[in-house]
N, C-alpha and C positions, 0 to 999 in steps of 0.2 A: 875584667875591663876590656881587654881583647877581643873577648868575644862578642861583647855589646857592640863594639866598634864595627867588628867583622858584620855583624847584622846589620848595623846602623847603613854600611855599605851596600850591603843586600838592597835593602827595602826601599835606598835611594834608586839603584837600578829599578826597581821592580815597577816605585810608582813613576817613575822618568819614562818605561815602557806604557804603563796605564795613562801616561799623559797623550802620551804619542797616539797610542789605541785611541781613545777618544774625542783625540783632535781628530785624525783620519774619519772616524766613523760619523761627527757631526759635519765635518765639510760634504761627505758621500751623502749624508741625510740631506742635506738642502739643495744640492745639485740633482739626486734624485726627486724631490720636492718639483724645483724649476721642470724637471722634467716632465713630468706628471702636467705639470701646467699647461704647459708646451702641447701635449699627449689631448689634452683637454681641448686645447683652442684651437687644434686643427680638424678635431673630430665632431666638431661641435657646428651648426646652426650659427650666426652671426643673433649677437641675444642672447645666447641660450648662456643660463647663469652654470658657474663654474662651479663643483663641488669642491669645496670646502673642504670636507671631509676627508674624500678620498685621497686629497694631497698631504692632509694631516697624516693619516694614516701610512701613506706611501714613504715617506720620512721617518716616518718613525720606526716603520719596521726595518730600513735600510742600516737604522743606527743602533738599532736594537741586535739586529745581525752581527752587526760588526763587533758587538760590545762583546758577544757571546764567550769569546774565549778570557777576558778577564773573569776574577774570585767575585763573589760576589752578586754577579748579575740572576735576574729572576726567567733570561730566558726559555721562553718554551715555544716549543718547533710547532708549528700548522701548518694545512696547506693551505694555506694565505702565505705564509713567509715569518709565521711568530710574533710572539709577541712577549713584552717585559712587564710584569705587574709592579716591582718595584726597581731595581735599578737596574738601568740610569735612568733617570728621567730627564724624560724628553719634552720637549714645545715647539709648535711651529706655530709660524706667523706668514702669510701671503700678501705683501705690500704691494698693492693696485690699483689704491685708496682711488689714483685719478683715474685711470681706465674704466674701473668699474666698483663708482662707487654705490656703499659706503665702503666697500671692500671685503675684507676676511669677517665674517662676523663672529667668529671663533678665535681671534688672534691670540695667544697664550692659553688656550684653554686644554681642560686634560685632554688624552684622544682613547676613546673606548680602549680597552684591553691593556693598555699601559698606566703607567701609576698615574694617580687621582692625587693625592699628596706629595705636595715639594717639602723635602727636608727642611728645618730651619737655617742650615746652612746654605740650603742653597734660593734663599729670600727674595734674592733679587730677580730668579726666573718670575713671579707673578706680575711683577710691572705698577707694584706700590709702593711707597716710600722709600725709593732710593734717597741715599743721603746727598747733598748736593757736590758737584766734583766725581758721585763715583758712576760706574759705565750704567747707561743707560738702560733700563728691562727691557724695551722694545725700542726700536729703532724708529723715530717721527714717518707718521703721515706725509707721502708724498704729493710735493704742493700741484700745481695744474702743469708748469712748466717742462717738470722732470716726470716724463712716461715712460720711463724703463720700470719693469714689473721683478721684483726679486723676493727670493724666498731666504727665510729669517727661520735657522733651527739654532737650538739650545738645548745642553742638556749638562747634564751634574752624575758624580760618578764615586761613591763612596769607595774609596780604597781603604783597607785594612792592612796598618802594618805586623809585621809577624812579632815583634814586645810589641805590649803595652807596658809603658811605664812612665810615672813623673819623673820630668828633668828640671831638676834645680838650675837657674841660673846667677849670675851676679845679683847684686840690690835686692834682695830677697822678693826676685819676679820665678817664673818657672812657665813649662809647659807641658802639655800631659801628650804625650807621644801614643796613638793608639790610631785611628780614625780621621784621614785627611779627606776633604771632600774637590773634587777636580772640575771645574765648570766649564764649560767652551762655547761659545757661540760660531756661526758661521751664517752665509750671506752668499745667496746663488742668484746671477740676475738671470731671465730667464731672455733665450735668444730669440733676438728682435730680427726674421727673416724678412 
């Protein structure tokens, strides 16, 4: 029983570090994202449309980077900067709907080289049937009023605890101790000079 404890201990530290890791790594993905933006509109023709793409891309390798030293992650080094086939998965969204509409035409969608499939746990990144009261998949269309442009990543992050075991609790409920899933969003506006 001690020893279950002593682990129980462990594995809170371990995913309490994994939470930290991928809150850090999806704030850095969206700020790098804005960046990218930023990188974009200054380099760019007045008109000339914004890729999409390569801001998806830019994000996600930032958080894919970051993820690297947790168990679990799928990545692999390029000289691009890597990429994750499966965890964590990542989404980005570029809200500019008023600037330049209709906006991100990609908003949650997968981004080449990183995972194509969201766990069922982590549901709520596709931006369909939330339940009502719980966080929103994507963040609303900005109305004409509000023209600040910011970028929207999200990502999910399967941690494995070192048991797997069922835990009996009171009222004959329980829960199966093995596979926590960590989800984070974050929200970079991008600088309005």
């Amino acid at each position: 029983m001690l020893l279950v404890l002593l682990l129980g201990i462990a594995d809170f530290g371990r995913v309490f570090h994994a939470g930290i890791t991928m809150e850090a790594a999806t704030r850095n993905a969206a700020e790098a994202g804005a960046q990218e933006y930023l990188q974009q509109s200054r380099n760019s023709a007045p008109g000339t449309p914004i890729d999409y793409e390569a801001i998806h891309l830019t994000a996600a390798r930032v958080a894919c980077q970051e993820a690297q030293r947790l168990p679990n992650t799928t990545f692999a080094p390029d000289s691009t900067g890597g990429t994750c086939s499966g965890i964590p998965v990542v989404r980005v969204c570029v809200h500019d709907d008023a600037v330049r509409p209709p906006g991100d035409p990609k908003c949650g969608a997968s981004i080449p080289g990183f995972a194509g499939t969201i766990p069922g746990e982590c549901e709520y990144m596709q931006g369909d049937g939330s339940p009502p009261g719980a966080d929103p998949a994507w963040l609303p269309a900005m109305d004409a009023a509000e023209a600040s442009i910011y970028v929207e990543v999200r990502t999910c992050y399967r941690f494995t605890t070192m048991v797997t075991m069922p835990l009996a609790l009171p009222m004959n409920t329980g829960i199966t101790i093995g596979e926590i899933y960590l989800s984070d969003r974050a929200v970079f506006t991008v600088a309005d000079y």
